[in-house]
C-alpha positions as CSV (number, residue, x, y, z in Angstrom):
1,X,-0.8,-9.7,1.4
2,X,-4.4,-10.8,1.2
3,X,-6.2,-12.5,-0.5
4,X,-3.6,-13.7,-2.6
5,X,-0.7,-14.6,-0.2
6,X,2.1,-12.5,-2.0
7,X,5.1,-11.8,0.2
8,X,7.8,-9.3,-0.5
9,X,10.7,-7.9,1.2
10,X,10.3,-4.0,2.1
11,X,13.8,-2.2,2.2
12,X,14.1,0.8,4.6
13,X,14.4,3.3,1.3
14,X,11.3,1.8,-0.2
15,X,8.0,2.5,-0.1
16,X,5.4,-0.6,0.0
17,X,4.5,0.5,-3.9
18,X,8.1,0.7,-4.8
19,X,9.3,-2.5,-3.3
20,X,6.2,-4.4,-5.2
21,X,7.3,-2.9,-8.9
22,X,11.2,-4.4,-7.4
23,X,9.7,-7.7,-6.9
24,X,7.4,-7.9,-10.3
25,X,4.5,-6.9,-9.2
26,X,1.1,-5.3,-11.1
27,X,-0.2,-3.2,-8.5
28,X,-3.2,-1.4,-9.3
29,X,-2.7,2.8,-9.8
30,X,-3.7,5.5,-11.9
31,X,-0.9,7.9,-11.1
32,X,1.7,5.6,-11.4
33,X,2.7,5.9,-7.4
34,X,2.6,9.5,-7.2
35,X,-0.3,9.9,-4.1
36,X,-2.2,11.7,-6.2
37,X,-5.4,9.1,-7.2
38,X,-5.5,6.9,-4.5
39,X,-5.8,4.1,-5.8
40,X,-3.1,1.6,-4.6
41,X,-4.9,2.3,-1.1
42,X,-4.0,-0.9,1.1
43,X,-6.1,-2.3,4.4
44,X,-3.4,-2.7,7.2
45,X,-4.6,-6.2,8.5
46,X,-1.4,-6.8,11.0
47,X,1.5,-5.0,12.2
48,X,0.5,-1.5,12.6
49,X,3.3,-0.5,14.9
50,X,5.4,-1.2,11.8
51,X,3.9,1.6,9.7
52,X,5.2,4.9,9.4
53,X,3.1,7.8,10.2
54,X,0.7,9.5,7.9
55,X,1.9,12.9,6.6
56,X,0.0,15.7,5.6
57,X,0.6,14.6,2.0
58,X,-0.8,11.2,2.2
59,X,-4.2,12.5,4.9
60,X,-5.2,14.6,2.3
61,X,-5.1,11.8,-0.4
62,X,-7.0,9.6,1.9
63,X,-9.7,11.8,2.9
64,X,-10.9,11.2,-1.0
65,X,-11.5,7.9,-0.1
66,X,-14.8,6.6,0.2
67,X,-14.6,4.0,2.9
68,X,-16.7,2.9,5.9
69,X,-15.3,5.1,8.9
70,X,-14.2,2.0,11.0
71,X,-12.2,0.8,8.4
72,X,-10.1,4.4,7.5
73,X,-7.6,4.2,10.7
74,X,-6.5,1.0,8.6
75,X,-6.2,2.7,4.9
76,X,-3.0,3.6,4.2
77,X,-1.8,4.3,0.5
78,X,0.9,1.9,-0.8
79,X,2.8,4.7,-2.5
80,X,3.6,6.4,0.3
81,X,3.5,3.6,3.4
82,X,7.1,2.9,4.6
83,X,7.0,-0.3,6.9
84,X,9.7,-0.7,9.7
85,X,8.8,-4.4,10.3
86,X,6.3,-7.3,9.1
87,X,3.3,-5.7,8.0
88,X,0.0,-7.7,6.3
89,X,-2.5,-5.5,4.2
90,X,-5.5,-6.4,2.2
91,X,-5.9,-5.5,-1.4
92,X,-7.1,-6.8,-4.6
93,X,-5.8,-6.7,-7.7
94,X,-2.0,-7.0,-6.9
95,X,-0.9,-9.9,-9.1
96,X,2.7,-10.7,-10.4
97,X,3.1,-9.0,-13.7
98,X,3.2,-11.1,-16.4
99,X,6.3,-12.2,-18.3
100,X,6.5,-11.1,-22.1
């Protein structure tokens, strides 16, 4: 993951948002991984042929999205991506959560 080099494991069940809660992760989201505010929205940076496809579901989530139009065949929300393979994505604000 970029910019801050956190790897995680991805199981075939999983989605990219579930498997980062799994591991301890923060990872920002208003709707707490439902696909309804958008807002865990990832860049895919490498390994798009390991991506699942978009459903109907997730397009119209990401047409809210105001992004440059180069850049939207890459956005893909974290909530709903499954990964079949190593994938890299961009996003800020993932951190590991902090322990109490």
């Amino acid at each position: 993951m970029r910019p801050s080099g956190i790897e995680f494991e991805v199981r075939d069940d999983e989605t990219v948002f579930e498997a980062a809660a799994r591991h301890g992760i923060r990872w920002p989201t208003v709707c707490g991984g439902l696909g309804s505010c958008t807002t865990c929205y990832v860049l895919i940076a490498d390994g798009h042929d390991n991506v699942s496809e978009v459903s109907r579901f997730e397009q119209e989530g990401l047409s809210r999205i105001d992004l440059p139009v180069g850049e939207m065949s890459e956005v893909r929300l974290a909530c709903q991506l499954r990964i079949s393979g190593d994938v890299s994505v961009v996003r800020s604000g993932v951190r590991p959560r902090r322990k109490s």
